[in-house]
VODRENKE-330155 format. One record per residue (C-alpha): x, z, y. Coordinates in steps of 0.1 Angstrom, whole numbers, padded with zeros to 4 digits, always signed. Example, Ala and Ser with C-alpha at 12.3 -4.5 7.8 and 13.67 -1.06 7.14 Angstrom:
2
+0123+0078-0045 +0137+0071-0011 
REM end
This chain:
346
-0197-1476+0537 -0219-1494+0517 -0250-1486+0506 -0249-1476+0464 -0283-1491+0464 -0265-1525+0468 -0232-1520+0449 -0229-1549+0422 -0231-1539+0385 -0202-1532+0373 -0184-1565+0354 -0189-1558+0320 -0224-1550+0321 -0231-1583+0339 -0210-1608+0318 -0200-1634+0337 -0232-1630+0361 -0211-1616+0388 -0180-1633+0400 -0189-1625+0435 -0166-1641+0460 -0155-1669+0442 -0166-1695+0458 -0172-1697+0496 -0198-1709+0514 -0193-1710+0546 -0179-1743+0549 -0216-1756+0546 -0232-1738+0572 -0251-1761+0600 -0238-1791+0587 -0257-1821+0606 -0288-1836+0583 -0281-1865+0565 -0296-1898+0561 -0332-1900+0546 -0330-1914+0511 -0305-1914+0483 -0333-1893+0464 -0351-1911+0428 -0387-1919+0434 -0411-1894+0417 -0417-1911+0375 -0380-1904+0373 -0362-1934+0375 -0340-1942+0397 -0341-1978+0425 -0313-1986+0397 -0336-1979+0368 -0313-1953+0358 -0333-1918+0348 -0337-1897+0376 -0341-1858+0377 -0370-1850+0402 -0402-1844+0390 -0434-1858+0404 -0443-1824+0418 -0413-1821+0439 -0423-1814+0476 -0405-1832+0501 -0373-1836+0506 -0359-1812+0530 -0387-1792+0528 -0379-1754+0543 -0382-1729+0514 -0423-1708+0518 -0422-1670+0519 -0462-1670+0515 -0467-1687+0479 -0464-1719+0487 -0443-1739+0457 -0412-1725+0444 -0393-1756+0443 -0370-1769+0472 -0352-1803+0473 -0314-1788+0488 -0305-1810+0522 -0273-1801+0545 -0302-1789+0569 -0319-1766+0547 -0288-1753+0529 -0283-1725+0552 -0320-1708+0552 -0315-1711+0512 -0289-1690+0512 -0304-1667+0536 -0333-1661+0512 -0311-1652+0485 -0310-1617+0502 -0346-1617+0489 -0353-1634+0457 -0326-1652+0437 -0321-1690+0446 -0313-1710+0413 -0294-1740+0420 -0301-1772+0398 -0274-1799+0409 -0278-1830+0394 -0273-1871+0400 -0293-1900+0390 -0267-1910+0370 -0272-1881+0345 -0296-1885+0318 -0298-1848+0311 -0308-1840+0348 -0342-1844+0347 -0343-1824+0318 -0326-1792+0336 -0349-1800+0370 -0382-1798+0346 -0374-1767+0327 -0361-1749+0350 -0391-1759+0379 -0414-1745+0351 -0400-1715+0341 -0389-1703+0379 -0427-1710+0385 -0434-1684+0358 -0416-1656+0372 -0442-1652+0401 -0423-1657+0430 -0394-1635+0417 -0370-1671+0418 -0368-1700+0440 -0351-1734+0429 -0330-1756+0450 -0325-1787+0432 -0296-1802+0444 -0288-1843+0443 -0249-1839+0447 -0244-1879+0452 -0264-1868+0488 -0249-1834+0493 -0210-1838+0474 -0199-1806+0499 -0224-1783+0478 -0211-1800+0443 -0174-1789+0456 -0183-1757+0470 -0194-1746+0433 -0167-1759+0420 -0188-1782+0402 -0170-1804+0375 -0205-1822+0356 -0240-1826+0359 -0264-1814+0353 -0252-1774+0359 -0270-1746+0375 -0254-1718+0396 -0277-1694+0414 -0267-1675+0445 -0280-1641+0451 -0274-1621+0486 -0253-1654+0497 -0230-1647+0464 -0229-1676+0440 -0233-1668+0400 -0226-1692+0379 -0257-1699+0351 -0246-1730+0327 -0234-1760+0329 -0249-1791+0306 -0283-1790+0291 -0298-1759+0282 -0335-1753+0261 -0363-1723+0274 -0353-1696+0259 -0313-1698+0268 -0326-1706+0303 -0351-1674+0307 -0321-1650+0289 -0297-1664+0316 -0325-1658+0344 -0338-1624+0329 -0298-1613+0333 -0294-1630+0366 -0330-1610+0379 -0309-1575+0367 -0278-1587+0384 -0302-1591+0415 -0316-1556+0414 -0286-1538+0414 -0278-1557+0439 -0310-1543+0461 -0322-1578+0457 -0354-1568+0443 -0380-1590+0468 -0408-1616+0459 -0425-1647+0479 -0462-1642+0481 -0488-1643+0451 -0499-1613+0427 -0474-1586+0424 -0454-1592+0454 -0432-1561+0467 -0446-1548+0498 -0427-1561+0530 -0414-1524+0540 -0405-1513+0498 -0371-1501+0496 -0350-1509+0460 -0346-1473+0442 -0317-1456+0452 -0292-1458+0425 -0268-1430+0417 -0237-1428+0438 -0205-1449+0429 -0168-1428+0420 -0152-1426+0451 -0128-1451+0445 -0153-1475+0429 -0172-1473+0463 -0135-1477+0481 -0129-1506+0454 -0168-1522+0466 -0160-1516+0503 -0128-1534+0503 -0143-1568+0482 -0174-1564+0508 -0143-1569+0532 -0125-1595+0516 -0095-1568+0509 -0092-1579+0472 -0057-1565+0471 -0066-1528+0484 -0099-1529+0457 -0074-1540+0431 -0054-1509+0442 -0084-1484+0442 -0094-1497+0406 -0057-1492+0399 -0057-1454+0408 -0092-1453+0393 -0079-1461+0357 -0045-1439+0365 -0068-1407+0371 -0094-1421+0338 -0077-1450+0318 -0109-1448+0297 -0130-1461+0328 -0143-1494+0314 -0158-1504+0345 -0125-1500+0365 -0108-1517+0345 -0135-1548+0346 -0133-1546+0381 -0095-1546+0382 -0094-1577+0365 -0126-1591+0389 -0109-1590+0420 -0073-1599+0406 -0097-1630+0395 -0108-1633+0431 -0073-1630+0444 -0058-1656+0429 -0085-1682+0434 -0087-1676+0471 -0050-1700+0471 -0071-1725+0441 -0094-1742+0460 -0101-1778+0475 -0068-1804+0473 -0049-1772+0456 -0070-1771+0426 -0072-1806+0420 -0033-1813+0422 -0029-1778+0397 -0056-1795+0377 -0033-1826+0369 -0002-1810+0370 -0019-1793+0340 -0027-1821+0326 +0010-1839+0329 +0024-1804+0322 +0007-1789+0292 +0028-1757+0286 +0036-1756+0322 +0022-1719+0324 +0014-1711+0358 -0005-1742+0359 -0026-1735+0327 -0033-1698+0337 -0043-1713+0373 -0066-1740+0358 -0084-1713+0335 -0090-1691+0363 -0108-1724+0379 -0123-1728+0350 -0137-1691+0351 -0153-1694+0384 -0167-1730+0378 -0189-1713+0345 -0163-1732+0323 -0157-1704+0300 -0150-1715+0267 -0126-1739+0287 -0107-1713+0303 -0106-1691+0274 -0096-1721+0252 -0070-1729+0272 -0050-1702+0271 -0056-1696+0233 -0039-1729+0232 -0014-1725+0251 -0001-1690+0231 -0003-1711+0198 +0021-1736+0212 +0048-1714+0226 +0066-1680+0220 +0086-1653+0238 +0075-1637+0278 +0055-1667+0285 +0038-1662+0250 +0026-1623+0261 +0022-1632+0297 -0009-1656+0289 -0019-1631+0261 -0023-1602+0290 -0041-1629+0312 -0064-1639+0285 -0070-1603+0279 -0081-1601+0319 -0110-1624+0314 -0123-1611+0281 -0129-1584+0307 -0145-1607+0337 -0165-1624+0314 -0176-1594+0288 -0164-1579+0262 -0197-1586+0242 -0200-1622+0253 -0203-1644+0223 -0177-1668+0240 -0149-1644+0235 -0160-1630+0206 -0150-1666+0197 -0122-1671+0216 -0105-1639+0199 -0110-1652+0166 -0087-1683+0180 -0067-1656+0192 -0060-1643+0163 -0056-1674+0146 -0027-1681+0169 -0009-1650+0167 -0008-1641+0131 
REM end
């Protein structure tokens, strides 16, 4: 049984800072190196004067990550992928993906280089060129540039996707640091106030039985048997607001494990050809959920309810319902997406 020390917060309380599971990894394990180049030179322009998104303080590329205070900055390579992910058991590792066809990506790079620097070894950023390494772009699901996702304990968390200024950037990473502690990730690489190397995470309380049954089986994979523990959870308390966020978590989780590569693409354009095709439009929102996309997914759906009526009408009401509860109840994004709601309905 899992430790509770390492239990994830429970969904609503970490907004959409948690949708553990919904993107796998593994396909990028000990991929070969590639090539040398493809990267901007440092003055951030590109060989095809475009702007480019690495700073002049960047180390080298393919540079292991430093546990002993060395910079905090990695340029991401197939080769180095791997140990990134590793040391997400320790300290969060923000992903900055971006291309040197994107204007806005040296913009992310630079803010977010400077402000994981100010967190004192507490963060670590990847920055990503996705034109070199496409599998990691598809592997978060990745639909523009620039976007961050950070991955903590080999978990991916999606951050934002676009441009974003200082203070939304250190609100997302103060939440993602939380996130991280529940988690047991609590570690830092070298410099002042570094945890000791043999501190333990305080012990947090002990999990509901079925809660910890509910953890187990997602540690396992066994979305369908957590679902069913959440499920008895809510029968016994149907007040139980964290069951009922984790219910619609791993449902989440469930479907998207049949939503991913070739699949998602070809439900992506039947969506498009097929507008109130609904299975299609719930499938692509639930895409959209795990790519960051919210107001996407949420709008989506709204959408779709103000274009039709009868079962298919309430079925995409009860879904949309589902992810106000995945992404948080308090999150401004459907705050605003039940005001469309509403709009649509009466």
């Amino acid at each position: 049984m899992s430790s509770p020390a390492s239990r994830p917060v429970p969904p609503a309380a970490a907004s959409q800072l948690n949708l553990r599971g919904a993107v796998d990894l593994s396909s990028l394990k000990q991929r070969p190196a590639p090539p040398a180049g493809g990267q901007p030179p440092a003055g951030g322009q590109s060989s095809a004067g475009q702007p480019g998104a690495v700073p002049p303080s960047a180390p080298a590329e393919g540079a292991a990550p430093d546990t002993g205070g060395q910079p905090l900055r990695v340029d991401v390579t197939e080769a180095n992928f791997q140990q990134l992910v590793e040391l997400s058991a320790q300290v969060p590792v923000v992903f900055g993906l971006w291309a040197s066809y994107s204007p806005a990506s040296g913009e992310l790079i630079s803010v977010l280089e400077d402000i994981v620097n100010s967190y004192g070894g507490r963060l670590v950023l990847g920055a990503a060129d996705i034109d070199a390494f496409p599998q990691l772009a598809q592997a978060f699901q990745v639909q523009a540039v620039p976007t961050a996702v950070a991955v903590v304990k080999g978990q991916p968390v999606p951050l934002f996707q676009g441009g974003a200024d200082e203070q939304q950037v250190r609100s997302l990473l103060d939440e993602l640091l939380k996130v991280a502690a529940a988690n047991g990730v609590t570690g830092s690489l070298g410099g002042a106030g570094a945890a000791p190397a043999d501190a333990e995470p305080a012990p947090l309380p002990p999990l509901p039985p079925l809660h910890q049954a509910a953890y187990d089986a997602i540690e396992a994979g066994d979305y369908a048997a957590a679902a069913a523990s959440y499920r008895q959870a809510l029968l016994e308390m149907p007040a139980d607001a964290e069951a009922k966020a984790g219910l619609a978590q791993v449902e989440l989780m469930e479907r998207l494990q049949s939503l991913t590569g070739p699949d998602g693409d070809a439900l992506r354009q039947l969506a498009a050809d097929q507008p109130d095709n609904l299975d299609a439009q719930l499938g692509v929102a639930d895409l959209d959920i795990a790519g960051g996309h919210i107001d996407d997914a949420l709008g989506r759906i709204v959408g779709f309810i103000g274009r039709n009526f009868g079962p298919e009408r309430e079925t995409a009401r009860v879904r949309l319902l589902d992810l106000f509860e995945v992404v948080g109840p308090s999150d401004e994004r459907v705050a605003k997406a039940r005001q469309g709601l509403a709009r649509v309905l009466f």
